[in-house]
Each structure stands twice: as C-alpha cells, then as structure tokens.
KOLDRENBA-397798 format. One record per residue (C-alpha): residue in one letter; y, z negated, x negated. Coordinates in nm, 3 decimals, padded with zeros to 5 digits. Each point is the difference from the previous one (the first is absolute). Example, Ala and Ser with C-alpha at 12.3 -4.5 7.8 and 13.67 -1.06 7.14 Angstrom:
REM KOLDRENBA-397798
  aa    north       up     east
   a  -00.450  -00.780  -01.230
   s   00.344   00.066  -00.137
END
This chain:
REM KOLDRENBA-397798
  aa    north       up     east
   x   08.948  -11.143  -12.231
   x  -00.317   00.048   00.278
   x  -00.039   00.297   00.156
   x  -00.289   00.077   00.243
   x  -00.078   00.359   00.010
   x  -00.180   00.153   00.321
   x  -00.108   00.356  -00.047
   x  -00.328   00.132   00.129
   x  -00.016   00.294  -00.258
   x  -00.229  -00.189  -00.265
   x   00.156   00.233  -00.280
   x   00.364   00.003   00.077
   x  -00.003  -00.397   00.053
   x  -00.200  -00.049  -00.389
   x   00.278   00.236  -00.144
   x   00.318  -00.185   00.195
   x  -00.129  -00.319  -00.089
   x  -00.089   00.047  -00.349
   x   00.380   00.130  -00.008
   x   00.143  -00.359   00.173
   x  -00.212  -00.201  -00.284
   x   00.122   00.195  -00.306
   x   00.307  -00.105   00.124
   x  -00.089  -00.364   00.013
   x  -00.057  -00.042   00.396
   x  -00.311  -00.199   00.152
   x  -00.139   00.232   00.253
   x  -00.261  -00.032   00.261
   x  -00.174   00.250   00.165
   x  -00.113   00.049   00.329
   x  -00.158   00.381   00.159
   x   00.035  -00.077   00.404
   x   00.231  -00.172   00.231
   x  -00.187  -00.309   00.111
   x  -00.077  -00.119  -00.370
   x   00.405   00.058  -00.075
   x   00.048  -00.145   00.338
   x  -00.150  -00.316  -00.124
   x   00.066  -00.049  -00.342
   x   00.426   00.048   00.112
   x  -00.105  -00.325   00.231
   x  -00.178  -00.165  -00.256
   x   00.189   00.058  -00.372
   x   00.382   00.056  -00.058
   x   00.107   00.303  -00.161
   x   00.347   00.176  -00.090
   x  -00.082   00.361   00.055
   x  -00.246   00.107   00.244
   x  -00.054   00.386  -00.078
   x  -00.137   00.173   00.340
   x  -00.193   00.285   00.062
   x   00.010   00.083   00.418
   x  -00.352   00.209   00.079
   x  -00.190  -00.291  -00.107
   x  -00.378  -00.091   00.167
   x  -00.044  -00.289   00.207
   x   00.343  -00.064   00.058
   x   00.355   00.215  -00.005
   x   00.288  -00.071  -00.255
   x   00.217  -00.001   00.254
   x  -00.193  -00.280   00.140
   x  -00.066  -00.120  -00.310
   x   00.375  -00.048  -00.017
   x   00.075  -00.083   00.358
   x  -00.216  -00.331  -00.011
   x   00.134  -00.094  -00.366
   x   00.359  -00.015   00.106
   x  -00.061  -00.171   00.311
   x  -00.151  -00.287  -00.217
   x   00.368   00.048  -00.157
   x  -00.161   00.078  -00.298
   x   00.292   00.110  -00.237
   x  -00.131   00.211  -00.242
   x   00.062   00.326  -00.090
   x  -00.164   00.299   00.118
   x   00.000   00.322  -00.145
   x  -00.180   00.269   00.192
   x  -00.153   00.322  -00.114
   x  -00.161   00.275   00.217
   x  -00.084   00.322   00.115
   x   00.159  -00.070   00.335
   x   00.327   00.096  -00.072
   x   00.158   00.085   00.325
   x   00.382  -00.141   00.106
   x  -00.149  -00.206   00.233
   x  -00.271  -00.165  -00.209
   x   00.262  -00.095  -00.248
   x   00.184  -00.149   00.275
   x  -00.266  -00.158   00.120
   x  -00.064  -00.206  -00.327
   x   00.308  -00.081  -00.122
   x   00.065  -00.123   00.383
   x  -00.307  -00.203  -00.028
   x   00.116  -00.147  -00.365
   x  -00.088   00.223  -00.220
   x   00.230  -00.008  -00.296
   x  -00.070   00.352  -00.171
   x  -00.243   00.339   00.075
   x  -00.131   00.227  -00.225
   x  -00.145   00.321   00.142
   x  -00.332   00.124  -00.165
   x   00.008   00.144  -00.273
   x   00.276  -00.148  -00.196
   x   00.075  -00.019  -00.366
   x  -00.062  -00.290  -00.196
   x   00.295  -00.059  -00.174
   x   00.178  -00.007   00.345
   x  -00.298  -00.230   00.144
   x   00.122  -00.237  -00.308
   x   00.311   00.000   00.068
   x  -00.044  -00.053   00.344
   x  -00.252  -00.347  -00.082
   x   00.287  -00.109  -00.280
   x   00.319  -00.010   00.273
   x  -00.230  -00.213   00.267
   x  -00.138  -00.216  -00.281
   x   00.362  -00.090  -00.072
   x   00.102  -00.048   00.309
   x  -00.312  -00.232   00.072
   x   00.140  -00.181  -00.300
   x   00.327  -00.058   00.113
   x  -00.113  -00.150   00.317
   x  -00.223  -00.226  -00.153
   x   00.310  -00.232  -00.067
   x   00.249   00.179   00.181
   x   00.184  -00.160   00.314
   x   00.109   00.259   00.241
   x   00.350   00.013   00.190
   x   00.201   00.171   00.287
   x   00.269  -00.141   00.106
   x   00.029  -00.404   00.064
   x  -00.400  -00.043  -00.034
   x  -00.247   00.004  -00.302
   x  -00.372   00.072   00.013
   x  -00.218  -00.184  -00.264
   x  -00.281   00.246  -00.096
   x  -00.224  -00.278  -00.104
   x   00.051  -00.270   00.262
   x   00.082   00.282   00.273
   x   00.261  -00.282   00.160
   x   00.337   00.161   00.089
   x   00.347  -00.195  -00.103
   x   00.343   00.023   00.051
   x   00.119  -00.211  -00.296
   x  -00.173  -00.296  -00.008
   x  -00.103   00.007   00.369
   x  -00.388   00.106   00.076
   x   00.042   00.213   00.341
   x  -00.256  -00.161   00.218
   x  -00.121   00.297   00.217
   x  -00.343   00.026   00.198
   x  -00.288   00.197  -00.212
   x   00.007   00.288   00.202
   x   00.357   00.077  -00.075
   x  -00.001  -00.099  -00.300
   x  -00.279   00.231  -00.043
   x   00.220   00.269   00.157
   x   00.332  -00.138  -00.195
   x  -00.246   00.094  -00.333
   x  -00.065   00.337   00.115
   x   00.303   00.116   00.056
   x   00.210  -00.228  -00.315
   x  -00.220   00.196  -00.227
   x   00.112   00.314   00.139
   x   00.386  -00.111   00.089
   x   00.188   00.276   00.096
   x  -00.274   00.242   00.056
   x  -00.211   00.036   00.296
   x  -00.350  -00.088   00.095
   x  -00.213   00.140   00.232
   x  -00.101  -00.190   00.293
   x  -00.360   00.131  -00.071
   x  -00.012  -00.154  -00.339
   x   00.170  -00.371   00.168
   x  -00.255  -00.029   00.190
   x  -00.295   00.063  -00.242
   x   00.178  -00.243  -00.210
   x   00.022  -00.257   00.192
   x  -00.313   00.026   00.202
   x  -00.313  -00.268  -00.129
   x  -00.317   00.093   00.020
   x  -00.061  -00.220   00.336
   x   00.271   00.132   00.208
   x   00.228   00.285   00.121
   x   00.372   00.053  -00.019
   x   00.155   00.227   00.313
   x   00.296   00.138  -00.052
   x   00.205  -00.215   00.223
   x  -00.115  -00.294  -00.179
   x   00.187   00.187  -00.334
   x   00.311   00.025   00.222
   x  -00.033  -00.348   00.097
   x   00.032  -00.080  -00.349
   x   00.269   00.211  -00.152
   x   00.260  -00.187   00.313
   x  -00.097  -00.318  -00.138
   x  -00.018   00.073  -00.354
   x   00.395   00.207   00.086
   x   00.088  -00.352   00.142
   x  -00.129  -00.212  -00.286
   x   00.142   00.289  -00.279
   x   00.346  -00.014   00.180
   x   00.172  -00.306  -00.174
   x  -00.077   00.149  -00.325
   x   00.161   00.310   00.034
   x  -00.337   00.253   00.054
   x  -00.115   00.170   00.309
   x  -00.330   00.171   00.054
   x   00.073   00.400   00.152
   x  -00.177   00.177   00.185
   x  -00.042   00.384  -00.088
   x  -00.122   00.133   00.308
   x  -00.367   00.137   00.056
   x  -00.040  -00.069  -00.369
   x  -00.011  -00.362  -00.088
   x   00.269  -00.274  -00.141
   x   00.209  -00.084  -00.276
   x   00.195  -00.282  -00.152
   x   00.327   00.059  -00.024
   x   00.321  -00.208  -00.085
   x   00.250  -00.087   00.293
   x   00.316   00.136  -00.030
   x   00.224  -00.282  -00.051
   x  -00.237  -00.092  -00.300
   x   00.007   00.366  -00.203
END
C-alpha cells in the first residue's frame, strides 16, 4: 500500500521509512507542509503519516485542507504536542490516530498495520446505517436500488457525518470540510443544511442531531431502531 510520510526531522523520517519499505509499503516523503500539502492534492495515497510542527505549513492545516477535498485517507499523526486538546483537535479535524513523540516502534507498527487494514477494507467495502448504503468508490448514497438524489452540499454534509454515524462532529471540522477554496461557509448556512438534509433523511428512517455547542450527528429515528 502508499503511504506518504511528512516529518521534518531528516533522521527520524529515513529510519520510519526505511521501516514501512522492509515491510513492503511504497512511501513518499515530504519535510514541510506545503510540499505534503500538494502532493495529498496531486497523488492518492492510503496512509498519510503526519508530523504537526512542520515549516511552511501546519499539520493541522495540512489535515484541515485534505479532508475538506474529502480526501479519505488515513491519517496517522505523531507529535510532541500532546496536550488533550490537540488530540481533540485532530481527530475532530479527521485525524484517524496520534502518536505522541517519542513512541516505540513496535507500537508505531502496529499502529500503521490496523489503518492499513482498515484502508483495505474500504477499498471495496460499501458502508451502511440503517435504510441507506454509501459506496466508497462511487461516493453515491442508496437505499436499495434507489440513488438518493440530494444537492452537493448536503450530500457533502450527509458524507461527513455517514462516515462517522452515531458519533459526533464538530461544527468546526463541518465547516472546514465543506468549505472550497473560493468561498466561505457561515454557520447558519450549516444549519440551513442539516433542516433540509433532516427533511430529505426522514423517509428513510435517519435524522441528523444536534449536540448542542458541539456539532451534529446522524442518528437513527426512533421508529426505525
């Protein structure tokens, strides 16, 4: 599998990467933010390993700009900047993992092999929750046969919060995600969307909640638990 490896300690990234490829990965990489910033735009990779105190450009928005291009891969982190609220911070942003500097190898291993198999299972995989399926490939949502025809901004949204069902997501991270590069999203226009996207979820059985001063989650109605 690909992994792109950001790290701007020139020593520690030869001696992670050199691990990765005895195992039989393809790795790239990259020492700074902007070069990782492009290359995730550019090539498609399965793991994207991410330092934070990178020049040029911060993992965090190294990671903030690659989800809002709903790019799914995986991202493990690993820093110094181990703080509750950093971790919270990333994995609210889409960070799958974090690894606080220093760490031992055998559990940074372990840590690579669980996302890598996740990442595989997707690959083919067809998500569910309740009435509706998500093709990971296509990125069309069904419920049986039938495609649901929703606008791209909620369906954008609908993404966000199907591959998190059940759990919620901060408002914060919504609104990086579904913000283009062009153009702003307020807050009211992401409560504009969840009531319509509530209204077109409704005949299927799902609801979109709101957990207050925090962000939204999808959630099953009751008569369809």
């Amino acid at each position: 599998m690909r992994i792109l490896l950001t790290e701007d300690n020139i020593a520690l990234a030869d001696g992670l990467s050199a691990i990765l490829r005895g195992t039989g990965h393809a790795v790239d990489v990259v020492h700074d933010g902007a070069s990782a910033n492009a290359v995730i735009a550019a090539e498609n990779f399965d793991l994207v390993i991410l330092d934070l105190n990178l020049p040029e450009m911060d993992g965090l928005d190294v990671l903030r700009a690659m989800r809002a291009r709903q790019n799914q891969a995986a991202v493990l982190i690993l820093t110094a900047r181990g703080t509750p609220e950093e971790r919270v911070k990333g994995l609210d942003l889409g960070a799958d993992d974090y690894l606080i500097k220093p760490f031992d190898i055998s559990e940074f291993e372990a840590r690579v092999r669980v996302l890598l198999r996740r990442q595989a299972g997707l690959r083919s995989a067809t998500v569910g929750f309740g009435s509706i399926s998500f093709d990971l490939n296509s990125r069309t949502f069904s419920s049986g046969a039938t495609p649901l025809d929703i606008p791209a901004r909620e369906l954008g949204l609908l993404e966000i919060l199907f591959m998190r069902a059940g759990k919620v997501v901060a408002k914060e991270a919504i609104i990086q995600s579904l913000t283009a590069f062009d153009d702003d999203i307020s807050s009211n226009a992401i409560e504009q969307y969840v009531s319509r996207l509530r209204k077109r979820l409704s005949p299927y059985g799902l609801t979109v909640k709101t957990a207050r001063g925090i962000g939204y989650y999808l959630d099953k109605l009751p008569e369809a638990s």
